[in-house]
Backbone bond lengths (Angstrom), bond angles and torsions (degrees), N, CA, C in turn:
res aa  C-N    CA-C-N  psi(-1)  N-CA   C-N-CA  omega(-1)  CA-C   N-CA-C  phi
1 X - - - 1.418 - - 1.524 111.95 -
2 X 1.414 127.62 -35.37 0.865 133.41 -165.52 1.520 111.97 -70.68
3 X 1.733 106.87 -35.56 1.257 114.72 155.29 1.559 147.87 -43.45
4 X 1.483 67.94 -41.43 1.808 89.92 -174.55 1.746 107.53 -74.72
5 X 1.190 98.86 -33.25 1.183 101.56 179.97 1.710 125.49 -80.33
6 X 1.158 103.76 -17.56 1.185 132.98 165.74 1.944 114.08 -35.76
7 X 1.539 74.61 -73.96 1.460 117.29 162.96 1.193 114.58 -24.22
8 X 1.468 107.97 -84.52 1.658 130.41 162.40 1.212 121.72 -27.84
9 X 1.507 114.81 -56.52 1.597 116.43 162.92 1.499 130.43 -35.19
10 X 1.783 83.44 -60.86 1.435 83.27 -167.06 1.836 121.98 -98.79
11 X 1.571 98.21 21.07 1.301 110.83 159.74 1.687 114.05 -113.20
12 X 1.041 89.34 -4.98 1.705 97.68 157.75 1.501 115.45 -91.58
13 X 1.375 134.03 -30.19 1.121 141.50 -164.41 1.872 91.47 -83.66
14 X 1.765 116.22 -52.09 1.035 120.22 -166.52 1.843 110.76 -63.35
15 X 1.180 97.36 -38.72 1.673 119.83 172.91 1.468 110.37 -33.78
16 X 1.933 97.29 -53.47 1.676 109.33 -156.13 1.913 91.05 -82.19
17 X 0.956 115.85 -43.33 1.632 132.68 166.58 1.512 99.24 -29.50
18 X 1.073 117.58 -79.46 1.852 118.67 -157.72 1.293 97.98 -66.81
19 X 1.327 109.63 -37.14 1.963 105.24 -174.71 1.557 94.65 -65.07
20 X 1.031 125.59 -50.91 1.729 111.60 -161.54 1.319 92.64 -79.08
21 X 1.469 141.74 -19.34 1.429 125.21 -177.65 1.739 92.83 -72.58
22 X 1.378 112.15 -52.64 1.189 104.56 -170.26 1.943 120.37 -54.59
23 X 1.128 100.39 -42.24 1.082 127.54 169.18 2.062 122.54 -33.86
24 X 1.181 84.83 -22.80 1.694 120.87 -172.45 1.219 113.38 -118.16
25 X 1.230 109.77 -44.27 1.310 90.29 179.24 1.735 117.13 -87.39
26 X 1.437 110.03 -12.01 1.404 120.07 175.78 2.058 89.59 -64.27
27 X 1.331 98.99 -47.10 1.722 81.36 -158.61 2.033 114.92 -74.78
28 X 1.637 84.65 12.74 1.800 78.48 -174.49 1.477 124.36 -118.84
29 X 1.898 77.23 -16.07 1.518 108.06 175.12 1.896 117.47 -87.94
30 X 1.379 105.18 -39.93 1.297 132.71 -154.17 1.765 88.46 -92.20
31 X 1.158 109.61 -83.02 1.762 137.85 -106.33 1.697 83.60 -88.29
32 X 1.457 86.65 -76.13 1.571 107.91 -175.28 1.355 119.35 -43.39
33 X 1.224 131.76 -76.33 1.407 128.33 -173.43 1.750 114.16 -40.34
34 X 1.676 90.12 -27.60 1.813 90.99 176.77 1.404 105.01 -61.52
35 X 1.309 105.20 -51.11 1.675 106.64 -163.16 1.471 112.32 -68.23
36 X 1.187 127.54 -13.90 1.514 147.91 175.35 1.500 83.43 -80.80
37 X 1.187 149.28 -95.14 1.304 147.23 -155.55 1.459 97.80 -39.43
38 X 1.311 115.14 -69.56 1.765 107.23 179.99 1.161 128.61 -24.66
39 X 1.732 109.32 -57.97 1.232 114.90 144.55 1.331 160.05 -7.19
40 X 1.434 96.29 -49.95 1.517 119.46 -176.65 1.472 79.84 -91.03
41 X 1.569 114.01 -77.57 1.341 94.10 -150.13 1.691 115.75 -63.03
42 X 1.209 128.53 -2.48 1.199 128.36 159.73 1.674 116.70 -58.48
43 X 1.268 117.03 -42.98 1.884 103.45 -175.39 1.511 86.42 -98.09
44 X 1.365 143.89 9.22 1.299 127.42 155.32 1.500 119.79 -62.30
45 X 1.710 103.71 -48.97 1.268 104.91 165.81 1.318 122.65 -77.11
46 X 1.249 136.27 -26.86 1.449 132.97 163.59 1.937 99.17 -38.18
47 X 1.356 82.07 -71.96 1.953 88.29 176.27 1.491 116.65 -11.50
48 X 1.700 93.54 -76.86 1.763 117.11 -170.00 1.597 98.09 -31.89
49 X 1.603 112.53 -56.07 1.349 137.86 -126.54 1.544 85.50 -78.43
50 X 1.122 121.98 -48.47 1.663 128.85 175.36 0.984 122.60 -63.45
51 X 1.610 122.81 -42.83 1.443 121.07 170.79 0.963 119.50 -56.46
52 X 1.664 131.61 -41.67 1.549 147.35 -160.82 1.769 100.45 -73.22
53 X 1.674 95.26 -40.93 1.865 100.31 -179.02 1.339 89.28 -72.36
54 X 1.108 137.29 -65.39 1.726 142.55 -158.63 1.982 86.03 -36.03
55 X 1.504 116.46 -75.40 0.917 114.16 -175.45 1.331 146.00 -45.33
56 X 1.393 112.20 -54.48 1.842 124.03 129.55 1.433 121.94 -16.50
57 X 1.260 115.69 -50.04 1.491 114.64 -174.40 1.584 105.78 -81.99
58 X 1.171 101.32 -17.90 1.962 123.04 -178.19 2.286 96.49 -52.20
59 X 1.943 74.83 -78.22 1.699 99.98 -178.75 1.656 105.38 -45.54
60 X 0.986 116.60 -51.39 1.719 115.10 -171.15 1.376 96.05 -65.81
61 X 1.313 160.95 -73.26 1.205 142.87 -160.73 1.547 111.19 -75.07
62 X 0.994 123.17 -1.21 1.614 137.15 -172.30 2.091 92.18 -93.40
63 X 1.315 113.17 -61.29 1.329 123.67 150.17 1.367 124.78 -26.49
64 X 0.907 85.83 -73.05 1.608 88.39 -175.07 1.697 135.01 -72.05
65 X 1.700 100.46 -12.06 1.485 136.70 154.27 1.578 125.64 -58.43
66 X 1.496 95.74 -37.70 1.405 126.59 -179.46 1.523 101.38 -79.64
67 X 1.279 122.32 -43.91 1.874 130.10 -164.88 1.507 93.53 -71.27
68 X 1.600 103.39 -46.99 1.692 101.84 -147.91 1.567 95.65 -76.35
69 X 1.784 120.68 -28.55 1.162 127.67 -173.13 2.120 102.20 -50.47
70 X 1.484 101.02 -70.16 1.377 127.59 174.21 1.806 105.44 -43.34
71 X 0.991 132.41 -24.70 1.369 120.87 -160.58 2.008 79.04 -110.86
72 X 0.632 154.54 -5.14 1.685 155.22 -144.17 1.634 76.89 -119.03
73 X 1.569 117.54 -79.55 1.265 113.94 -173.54 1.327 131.27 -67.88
74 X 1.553 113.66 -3.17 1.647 114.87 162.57 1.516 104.93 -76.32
75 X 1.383 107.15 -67.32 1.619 118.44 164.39 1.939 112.91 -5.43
76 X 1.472 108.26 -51.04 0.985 106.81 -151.59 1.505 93.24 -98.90
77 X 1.642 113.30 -14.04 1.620 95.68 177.14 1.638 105.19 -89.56
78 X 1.740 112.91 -17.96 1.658 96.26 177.65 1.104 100.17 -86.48
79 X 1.624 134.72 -6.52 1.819 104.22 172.36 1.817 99.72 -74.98
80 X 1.184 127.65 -30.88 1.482 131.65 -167.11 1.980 106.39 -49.40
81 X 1.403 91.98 -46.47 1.666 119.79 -177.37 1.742 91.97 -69.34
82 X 1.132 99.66 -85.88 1.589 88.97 -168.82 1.812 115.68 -31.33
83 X 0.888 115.23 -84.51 1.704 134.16 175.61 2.007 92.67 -21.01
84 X 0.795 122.87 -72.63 1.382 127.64 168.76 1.460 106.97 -27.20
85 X 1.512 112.06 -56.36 1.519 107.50 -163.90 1.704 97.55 -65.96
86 X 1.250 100.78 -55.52 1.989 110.56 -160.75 1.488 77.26 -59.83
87 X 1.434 148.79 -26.04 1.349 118.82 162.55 1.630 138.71 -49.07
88 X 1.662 89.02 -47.34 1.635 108.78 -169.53 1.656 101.11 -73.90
89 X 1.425 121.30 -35.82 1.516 133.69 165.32 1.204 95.44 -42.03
90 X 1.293 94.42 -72.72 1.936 94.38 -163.43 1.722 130.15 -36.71
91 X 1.613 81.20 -59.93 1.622 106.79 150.44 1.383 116.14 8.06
92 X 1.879 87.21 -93.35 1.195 118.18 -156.43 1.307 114.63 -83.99
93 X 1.582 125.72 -32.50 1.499 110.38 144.02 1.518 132.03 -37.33
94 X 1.556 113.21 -53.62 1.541 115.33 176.72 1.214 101.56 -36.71
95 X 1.701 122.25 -64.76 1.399 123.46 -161.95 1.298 112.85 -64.19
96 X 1.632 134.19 -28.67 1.147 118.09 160.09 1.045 133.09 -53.02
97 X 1.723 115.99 -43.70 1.290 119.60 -155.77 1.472 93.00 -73.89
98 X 1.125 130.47 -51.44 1.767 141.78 -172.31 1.685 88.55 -48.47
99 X 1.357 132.73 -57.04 1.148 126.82 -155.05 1.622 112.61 -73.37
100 X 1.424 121.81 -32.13 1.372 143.22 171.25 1.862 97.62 -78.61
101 X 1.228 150.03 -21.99 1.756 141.07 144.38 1.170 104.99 -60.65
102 X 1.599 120.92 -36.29 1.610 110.93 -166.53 1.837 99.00 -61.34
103 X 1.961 95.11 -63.44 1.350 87.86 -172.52 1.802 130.99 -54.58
104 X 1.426 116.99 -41.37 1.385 121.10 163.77 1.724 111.75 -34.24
105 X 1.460 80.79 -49.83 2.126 76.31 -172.45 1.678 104.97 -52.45
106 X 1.792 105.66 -51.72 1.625 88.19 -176.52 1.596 117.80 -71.53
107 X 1.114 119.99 -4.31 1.675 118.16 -167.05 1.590 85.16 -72.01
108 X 1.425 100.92 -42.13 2.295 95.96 -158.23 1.865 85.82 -84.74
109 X 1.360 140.72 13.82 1.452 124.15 158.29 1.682 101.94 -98.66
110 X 1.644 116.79 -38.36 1.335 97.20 -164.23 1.957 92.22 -65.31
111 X 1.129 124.56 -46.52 1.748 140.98 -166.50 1.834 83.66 -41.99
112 X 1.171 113.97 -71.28 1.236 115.08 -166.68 1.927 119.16 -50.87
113 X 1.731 109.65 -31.82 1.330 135.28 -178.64 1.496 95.29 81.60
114 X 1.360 121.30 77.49 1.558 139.11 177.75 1.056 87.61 -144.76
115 X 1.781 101.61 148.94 1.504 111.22 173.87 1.478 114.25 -83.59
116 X 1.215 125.38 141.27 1.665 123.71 165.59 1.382 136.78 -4.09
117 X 1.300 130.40 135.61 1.399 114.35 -140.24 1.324 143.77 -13.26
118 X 1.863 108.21 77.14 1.463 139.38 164.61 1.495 97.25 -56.45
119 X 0.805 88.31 161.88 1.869 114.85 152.06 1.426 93.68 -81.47
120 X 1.485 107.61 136.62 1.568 127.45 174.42 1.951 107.68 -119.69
121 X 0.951 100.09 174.67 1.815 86.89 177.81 0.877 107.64 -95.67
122 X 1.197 92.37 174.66 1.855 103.38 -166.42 0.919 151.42 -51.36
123 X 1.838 100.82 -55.75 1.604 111.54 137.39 1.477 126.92 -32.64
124 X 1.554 126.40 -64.64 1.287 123.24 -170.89 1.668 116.77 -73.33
125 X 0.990 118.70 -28.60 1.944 134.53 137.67 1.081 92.07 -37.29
126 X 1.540 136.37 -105.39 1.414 117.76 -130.54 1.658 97.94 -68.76
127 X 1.597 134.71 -23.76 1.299 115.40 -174.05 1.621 112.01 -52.04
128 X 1.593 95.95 -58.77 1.536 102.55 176.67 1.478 132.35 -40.75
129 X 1.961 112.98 -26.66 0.966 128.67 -160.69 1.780 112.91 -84.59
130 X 1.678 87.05 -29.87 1.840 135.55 -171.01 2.242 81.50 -64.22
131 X 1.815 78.72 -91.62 1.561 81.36 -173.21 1.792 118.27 -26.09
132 X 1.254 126.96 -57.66 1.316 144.23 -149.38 1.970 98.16 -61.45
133 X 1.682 98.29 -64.13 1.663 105.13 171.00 1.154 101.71 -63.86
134 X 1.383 164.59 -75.32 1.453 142.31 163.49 1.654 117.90 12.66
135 X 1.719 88.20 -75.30 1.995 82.44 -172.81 1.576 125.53 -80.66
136 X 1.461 100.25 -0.17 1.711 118.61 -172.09 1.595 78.49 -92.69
137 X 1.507 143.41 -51.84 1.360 121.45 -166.61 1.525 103.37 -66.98
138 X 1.692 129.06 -54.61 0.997 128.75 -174.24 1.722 116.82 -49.79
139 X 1.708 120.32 -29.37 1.152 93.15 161.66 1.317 128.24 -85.86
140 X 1.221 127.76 -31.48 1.411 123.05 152.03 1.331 128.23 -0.23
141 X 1.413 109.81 -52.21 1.633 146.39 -170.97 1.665 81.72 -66.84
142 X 1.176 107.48 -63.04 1.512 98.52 -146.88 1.651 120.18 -101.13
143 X 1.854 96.99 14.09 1.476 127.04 178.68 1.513 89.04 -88.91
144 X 1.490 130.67 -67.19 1.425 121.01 172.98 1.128 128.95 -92.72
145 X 1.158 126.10 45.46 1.676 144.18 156.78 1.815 79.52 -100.56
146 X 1.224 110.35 -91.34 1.767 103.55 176.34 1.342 131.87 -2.13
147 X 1.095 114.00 -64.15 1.488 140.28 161.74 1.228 109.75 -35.83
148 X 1.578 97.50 -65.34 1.688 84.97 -166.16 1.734 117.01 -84.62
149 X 1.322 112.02 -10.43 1.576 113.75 159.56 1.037 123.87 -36.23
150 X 1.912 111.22 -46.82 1.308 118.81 -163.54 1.405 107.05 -88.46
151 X 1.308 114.73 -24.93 1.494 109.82 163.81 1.365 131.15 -78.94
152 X 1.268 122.05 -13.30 1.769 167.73 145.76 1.910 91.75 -30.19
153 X 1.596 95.78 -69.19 1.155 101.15 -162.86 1.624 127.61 -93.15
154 X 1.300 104.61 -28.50 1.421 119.60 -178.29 1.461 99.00 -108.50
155 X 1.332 138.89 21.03 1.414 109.53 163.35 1.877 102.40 -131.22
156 X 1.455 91.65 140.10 1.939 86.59 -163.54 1.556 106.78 -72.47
């Protein structure tokens, strides 16, 4: 018995032996190199994952370089438009107002029975002359009030 048991031991001992050899060598042969590969390909994709943001963050300020570029040069064609208009306004007030002195001047020659732009006297000349620089200053006033709206408004 003592033999046998002997036996038993040391094919139990040898048993527990190959399993833990095996046991080892599964984890060095097997196990590990997997989890090392995971690894890799884990900060590979970390990698990817940064470059793609690196790049993204590239396009978005590249974008947005592009917007601010485009909004600078719209900016600058509606101040071009505006400034133009409070021109053509302006314009065309001047020419009224001049055209509304022309007619007054002849209303106070026909009133008087003078032919069309007479000489009027002096007094009633300089009133007319009074009134006329009046509304030529007041548009002035309101040629660069204009003006500066559009620069007010269209320039950032």
């Amino acid at each position: 018995m003592n033999k046998i048991f002997k036996i038993i031991i040391i094919s139990c001992i040898l048993i527990f032996v190959l399993s833990v050899s095996g046991s080892l060598i599964y984890y060095y042969v097997f196990f590990r190199p997997e989890i090392e590969k995971a690894e890799i390909r884990l900060q590979e994709e970390k990698q990817r994952v940064e470059e793609q943001q690196k790049k993204n963050e590239e396009i978005k300020i590249e974008q947005e370089k592009q917007e601010k570029e485009i909004k600078e040069v719209l900016n600058k064609e509606y101040l071009a438009k505006c400034l133009d208009e409070a021109y053509q306004n302006y314009a065309k007030d001047l020419d009224d107002v001049f055209k509304t002195y022309i007619e007054n001047w002849n209303a106070e020659c026909k009133r008087l029975g003078l032919a069309p732009d007479s000489a009027l006297p002096n007094k009633l000349a300089e009133s007319l002359n009074e009134s006329y620089k009046t509304e030529v200053g007041r548009m002035d006033i309101a040629y660069e009030n204009a003006k500066k709206d559009c620069y007010n408004f269209w320039s950032d």
